[in-house]
C-alpha positions in Angstrom: 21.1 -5.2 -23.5 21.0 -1.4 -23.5 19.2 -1.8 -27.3 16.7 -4.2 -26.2 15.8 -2.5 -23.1 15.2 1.4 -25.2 13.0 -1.1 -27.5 10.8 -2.5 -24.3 10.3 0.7 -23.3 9.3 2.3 -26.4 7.2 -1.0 -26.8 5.2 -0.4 -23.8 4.1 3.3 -24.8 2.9 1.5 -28.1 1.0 -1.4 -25.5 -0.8 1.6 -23.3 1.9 1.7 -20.3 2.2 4.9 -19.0 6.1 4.1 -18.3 8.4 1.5 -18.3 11.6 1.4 -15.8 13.7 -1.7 -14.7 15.5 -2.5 -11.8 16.8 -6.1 -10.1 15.1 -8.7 -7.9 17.6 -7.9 -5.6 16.8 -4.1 -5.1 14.7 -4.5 -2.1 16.5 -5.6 0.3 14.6 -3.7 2.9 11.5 -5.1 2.2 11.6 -8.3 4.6 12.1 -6.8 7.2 9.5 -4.0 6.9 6.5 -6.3 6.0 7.8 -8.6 9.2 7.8 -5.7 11.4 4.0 -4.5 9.9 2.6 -7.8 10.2 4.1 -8.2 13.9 2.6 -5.5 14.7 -1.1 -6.8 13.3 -1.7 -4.0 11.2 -2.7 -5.7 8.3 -5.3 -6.9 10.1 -7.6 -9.5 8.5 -5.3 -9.9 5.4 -3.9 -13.0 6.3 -2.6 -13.3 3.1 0.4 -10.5 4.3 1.3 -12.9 6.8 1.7 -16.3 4.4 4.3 -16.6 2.0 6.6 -13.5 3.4 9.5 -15.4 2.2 8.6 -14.9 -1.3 6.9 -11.3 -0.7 9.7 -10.1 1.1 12.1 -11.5 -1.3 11.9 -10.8 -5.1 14.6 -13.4 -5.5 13.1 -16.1 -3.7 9.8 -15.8 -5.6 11.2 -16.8 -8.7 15.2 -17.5 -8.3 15.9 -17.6 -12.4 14.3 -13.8 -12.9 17.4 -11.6 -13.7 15.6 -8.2 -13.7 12.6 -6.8 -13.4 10.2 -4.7 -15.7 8.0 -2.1 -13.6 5.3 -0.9 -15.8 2.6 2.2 -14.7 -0.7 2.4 -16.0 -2.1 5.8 -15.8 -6.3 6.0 -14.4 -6.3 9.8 -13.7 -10.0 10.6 -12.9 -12.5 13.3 -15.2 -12.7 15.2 -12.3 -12.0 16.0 -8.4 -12.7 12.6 -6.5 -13.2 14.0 -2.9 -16.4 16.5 -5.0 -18.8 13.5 -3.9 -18.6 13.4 -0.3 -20.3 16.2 0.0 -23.3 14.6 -1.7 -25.1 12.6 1.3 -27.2 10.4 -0.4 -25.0 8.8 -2.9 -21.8 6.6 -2.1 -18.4 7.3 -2.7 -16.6 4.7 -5.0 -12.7 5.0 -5.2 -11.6 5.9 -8.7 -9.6 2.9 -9.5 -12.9 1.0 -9.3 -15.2 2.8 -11.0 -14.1 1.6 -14.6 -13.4 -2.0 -15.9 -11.2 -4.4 -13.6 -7.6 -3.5 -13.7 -6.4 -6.6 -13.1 -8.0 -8.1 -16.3 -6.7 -4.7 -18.4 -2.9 -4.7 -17.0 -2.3 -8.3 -17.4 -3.6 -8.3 -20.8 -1.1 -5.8 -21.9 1.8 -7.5 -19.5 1.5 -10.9 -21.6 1.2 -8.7 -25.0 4.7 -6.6 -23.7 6.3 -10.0 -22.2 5.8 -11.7 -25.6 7.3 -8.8 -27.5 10.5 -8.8 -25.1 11.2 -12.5 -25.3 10.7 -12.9 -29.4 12.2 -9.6 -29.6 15.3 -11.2 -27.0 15.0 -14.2 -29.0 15.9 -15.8 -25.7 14.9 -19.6 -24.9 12.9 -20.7 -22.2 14.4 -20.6 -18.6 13.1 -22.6 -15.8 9.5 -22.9 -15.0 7.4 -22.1 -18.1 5.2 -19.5 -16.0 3.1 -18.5 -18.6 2.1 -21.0 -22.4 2.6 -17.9 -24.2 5.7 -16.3 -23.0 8.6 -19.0 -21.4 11.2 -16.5 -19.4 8.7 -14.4 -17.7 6.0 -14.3 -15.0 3.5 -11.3 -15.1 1.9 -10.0 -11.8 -0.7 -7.3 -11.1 -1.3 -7.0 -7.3 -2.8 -10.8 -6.4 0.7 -12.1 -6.2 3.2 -12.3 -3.4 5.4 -9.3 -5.1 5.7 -5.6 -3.5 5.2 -4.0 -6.1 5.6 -0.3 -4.8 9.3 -0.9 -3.1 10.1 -2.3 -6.6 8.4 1.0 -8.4 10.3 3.1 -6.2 14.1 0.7 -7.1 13.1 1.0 -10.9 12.8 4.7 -10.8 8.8 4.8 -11.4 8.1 6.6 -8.2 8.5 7.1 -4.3 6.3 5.9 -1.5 5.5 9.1 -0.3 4.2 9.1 3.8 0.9 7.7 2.5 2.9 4.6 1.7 1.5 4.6 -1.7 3.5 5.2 -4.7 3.8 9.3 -6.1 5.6 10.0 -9.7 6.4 13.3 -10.5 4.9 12.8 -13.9 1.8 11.0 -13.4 0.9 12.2 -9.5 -1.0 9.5 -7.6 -3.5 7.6 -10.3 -1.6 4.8 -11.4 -1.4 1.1 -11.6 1.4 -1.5 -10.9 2.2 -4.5 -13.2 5.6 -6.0 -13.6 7.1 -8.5 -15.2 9.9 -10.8 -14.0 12.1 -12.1 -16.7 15.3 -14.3 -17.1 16.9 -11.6 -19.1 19.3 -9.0 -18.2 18.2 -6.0 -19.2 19.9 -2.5 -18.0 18.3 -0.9 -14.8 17.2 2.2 -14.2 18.3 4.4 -11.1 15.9 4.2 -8.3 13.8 7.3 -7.6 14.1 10.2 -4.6 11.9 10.8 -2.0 10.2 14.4 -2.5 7.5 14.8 0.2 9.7 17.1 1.7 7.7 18.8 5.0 4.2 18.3 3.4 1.9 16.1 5.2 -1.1 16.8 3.8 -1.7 12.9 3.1 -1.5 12.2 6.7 -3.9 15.2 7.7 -6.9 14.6 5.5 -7.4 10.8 6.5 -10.7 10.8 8.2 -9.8 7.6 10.8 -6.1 8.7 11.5 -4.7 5.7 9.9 -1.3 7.1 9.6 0.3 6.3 13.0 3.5 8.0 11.8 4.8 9.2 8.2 5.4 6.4 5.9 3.5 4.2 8.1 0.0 2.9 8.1 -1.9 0.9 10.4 -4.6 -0.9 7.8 -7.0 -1.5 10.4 -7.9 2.0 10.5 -7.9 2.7 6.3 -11.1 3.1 5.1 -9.9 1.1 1.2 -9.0 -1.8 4.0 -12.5 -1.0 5.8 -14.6 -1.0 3.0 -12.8 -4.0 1.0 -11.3 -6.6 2.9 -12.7 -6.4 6.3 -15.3 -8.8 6.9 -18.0 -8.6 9.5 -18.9 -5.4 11.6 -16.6 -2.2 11.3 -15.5 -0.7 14.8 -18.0 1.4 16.2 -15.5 4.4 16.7 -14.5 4.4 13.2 -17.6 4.1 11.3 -18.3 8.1 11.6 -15.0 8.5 9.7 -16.4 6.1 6.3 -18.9 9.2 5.2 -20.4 7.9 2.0 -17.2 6.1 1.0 -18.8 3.1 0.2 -15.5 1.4 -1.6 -12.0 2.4 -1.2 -11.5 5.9 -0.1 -9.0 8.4 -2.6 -8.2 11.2 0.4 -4.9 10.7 0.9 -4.3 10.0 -3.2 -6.1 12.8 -4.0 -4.5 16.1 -2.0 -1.2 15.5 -2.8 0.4 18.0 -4.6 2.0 16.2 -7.3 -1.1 15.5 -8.5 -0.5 18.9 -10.6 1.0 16.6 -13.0 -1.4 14.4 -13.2 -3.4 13.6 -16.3 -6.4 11.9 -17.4 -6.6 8.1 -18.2 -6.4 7.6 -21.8 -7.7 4.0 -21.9 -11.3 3.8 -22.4 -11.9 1.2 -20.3 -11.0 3.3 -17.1 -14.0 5.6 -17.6 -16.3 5.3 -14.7 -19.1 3.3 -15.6 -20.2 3.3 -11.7 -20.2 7.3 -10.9 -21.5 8.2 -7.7 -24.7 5.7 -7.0 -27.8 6.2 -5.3 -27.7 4.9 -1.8 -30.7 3.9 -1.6 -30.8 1.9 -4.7 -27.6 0.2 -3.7 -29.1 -0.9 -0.1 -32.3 -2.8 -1.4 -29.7 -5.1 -4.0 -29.9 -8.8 -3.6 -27.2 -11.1 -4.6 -28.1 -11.4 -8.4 -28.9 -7.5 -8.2 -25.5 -7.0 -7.1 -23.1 -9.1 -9.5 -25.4 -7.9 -12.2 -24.7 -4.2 -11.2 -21.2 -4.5 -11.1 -20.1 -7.5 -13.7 -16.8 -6.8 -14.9 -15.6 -4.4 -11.9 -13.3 -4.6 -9.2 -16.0 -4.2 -6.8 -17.6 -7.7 -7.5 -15.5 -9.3 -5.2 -16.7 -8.1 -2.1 -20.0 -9.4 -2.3 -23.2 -8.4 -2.0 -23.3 -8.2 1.9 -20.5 -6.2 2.3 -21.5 -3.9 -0.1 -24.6 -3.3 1.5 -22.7 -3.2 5.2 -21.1 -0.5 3.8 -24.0 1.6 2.1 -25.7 1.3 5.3 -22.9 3.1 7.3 -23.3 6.1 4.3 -26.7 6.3 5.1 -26.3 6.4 8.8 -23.8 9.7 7.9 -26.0 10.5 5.6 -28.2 12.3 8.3 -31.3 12.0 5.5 -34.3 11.4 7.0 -35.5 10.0 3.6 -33.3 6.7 4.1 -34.5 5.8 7.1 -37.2 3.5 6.2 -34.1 1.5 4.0 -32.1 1.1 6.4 -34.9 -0.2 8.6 -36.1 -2.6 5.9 -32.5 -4.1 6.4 -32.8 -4.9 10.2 -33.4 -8.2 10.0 -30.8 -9.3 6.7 -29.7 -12.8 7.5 -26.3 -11.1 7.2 -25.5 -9.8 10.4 -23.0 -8.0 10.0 -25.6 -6.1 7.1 -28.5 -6.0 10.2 -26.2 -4.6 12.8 -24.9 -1.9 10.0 -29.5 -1.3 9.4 -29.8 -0.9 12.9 -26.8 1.0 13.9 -27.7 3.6 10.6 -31.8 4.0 11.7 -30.3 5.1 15.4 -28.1 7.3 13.5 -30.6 8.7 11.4 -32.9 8.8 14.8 -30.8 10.9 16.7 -30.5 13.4 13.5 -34.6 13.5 13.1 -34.2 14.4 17.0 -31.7 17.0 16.5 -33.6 18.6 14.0 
């Protein structure tokens, strides 16, 4: 299979990946008991989803029993410019990079089906168990919403390391990329896993504005902002609101000081650009729920919802310390949401005790 698997990977430069490595199902044999241990511990917080089907997310194998090897694919997102150069500008929110262009999900899998048709008419290989997909029998695709771990299978294919922000670092395309990979029947030729190269820096760990880094290579996800921000429903602790700025969805810190990143380039696909920037907060807060799915149609940001959105632009505006916000936040007192009121009246007491200050 050495021929066939030189071919996949010069197939998916000519699909858009940014690389290609492989490795087996059976490469992770660590991972079980890792995501046990996190979810024991309850730091994945609301994510209930962590906690159902661990057999199949902490086992490759189990997911899938026919899958023979594994294709890990990156695609590169690199941003125009610095991403932490807009928390510094108070009255506008702070959208993580990977959000601000068209929804990865619908762009990787796209070119995962395209690639995974390729491989099986270029294998000429007959289906194998479970059709998983019309258009290409002997393979499943998954980008992120299925029970796979994709960055402990990054590292095993030789795509990257999870450095001590837990998140996956290549030394040729720094921190911006996405995960897809695709399961096959076949048995293609692996790739060596990849090295750890952190060494003594921590700057990761140091920048995170809610200390959500309890040790290196560990994170507690009730304290990270991305987990704040997008999948925590309802009122955000007290303590750590200070600590979400303007960040408003997702947070880049820890992505966006490593080092590595000195290797990183921008995005070539088009459909990365940022089509949201850095918005106005005040426009954002006044959105109603046709307002919102208008705004952001086609984004990852969609899913949250209007009310969390606004939860969140409301806790930028009580950072914001701009007296010019506060009658927007108090218009929102009163939202049926609640957890959108207490975030109004929580940011005009904020913006109170600046005016007082002052």
């Amino acid at each position: 299979m050495t021929d066939l698997t030189t071919a996949l990977k010069r197939q998916a430069e000519v699909t858009g990946f940014s690389e290609a490595r492989v490795c087996r199902p059976s490469d992770v044999p660590q991972v079980a008991a890792r995501l046990a241990a996190f979810v024991e511990a309850g730091r994945h917080g609301q994510m209930a989803w962590m906690a159902e089907r661990m057999g199949w997310r902490g086992d490759p194998q189990a997911l899938w029993p026919e899958a023979r090897s594994v294709v890990m694919l990156a695609e590169n997102y690199g941003p125009e410019a610095d991403p932490l150069a807009v928390l510094s500008e108070r009255e506008r929110g702070a959208v993580s990079v990977y959000a601000q262009g068209r929804d990865y999900h619908d762009v990787v899998k796209k070119k995962l089906k395209r690639l995974g048709r390729w491989l099986i008419e270029a294998a000429g290989a007959e289906p194998v168990g479970p059709e998983p997909d019309r258009g290409a029998p002997g393979i499943k695709v998954f980008v992120d919403t299925a029970p796979v771990m994709e960055k402990p299978l990054g590292q095993a294919a030789g795509l990257g390391w999870q450095g001590k922000h837990t998140n996956l670092v290549s030394r040729r395309l720094g921190s911006w990329f996405f995960l897809g990979c695709i399961f096959t029947t076949l048995e293609l030729e692996v790739d060596p896993p990849e090295v750890d190269h952190c060494g003594s820096c921590r700057k990761c760990l140091d920048i995170c504005p809610t200390n959500a880094f309890p040790a290196p290579y560990q994170l507690d996800a009730r304290r990270c902002i991305s987990y704040l921000t997008i999948e925590h429903r309802g009122p955000v602790d007290e303590d750590l609101r200070s600590g979400l700025g303007n960040r408003i969805y997702g947070c880049d810190d820890c992505l966006a000081v490593c080092p590595w990143n000195k290797f990183a380039r921008r995005a070539e696909e088009v459909k990365y650009a940022s089509r949201v920037g850095a918005p106005p907060l005040a426009e954002l807060a006044v959105l109603d729920d046709a307002g919102f799915r208008a705004r952001f149609s086609g984004s990852p940001i969609k899913r949250i919802g209007r009310d969390r959105m606004v939860r969140n632009v409301l806790y930028a505006i009580g950072n914001s310390g701009v007296p010019a916000l506060f009658p927007v936040a108090q218009g929102l007192c009163e939202d049926a949401d609640e957890a959108v009121s207490d975030a109004a009246r929580w940011a005009v007491a904020r913006l109170s005790q600046s005016t007082r200050r002052e």
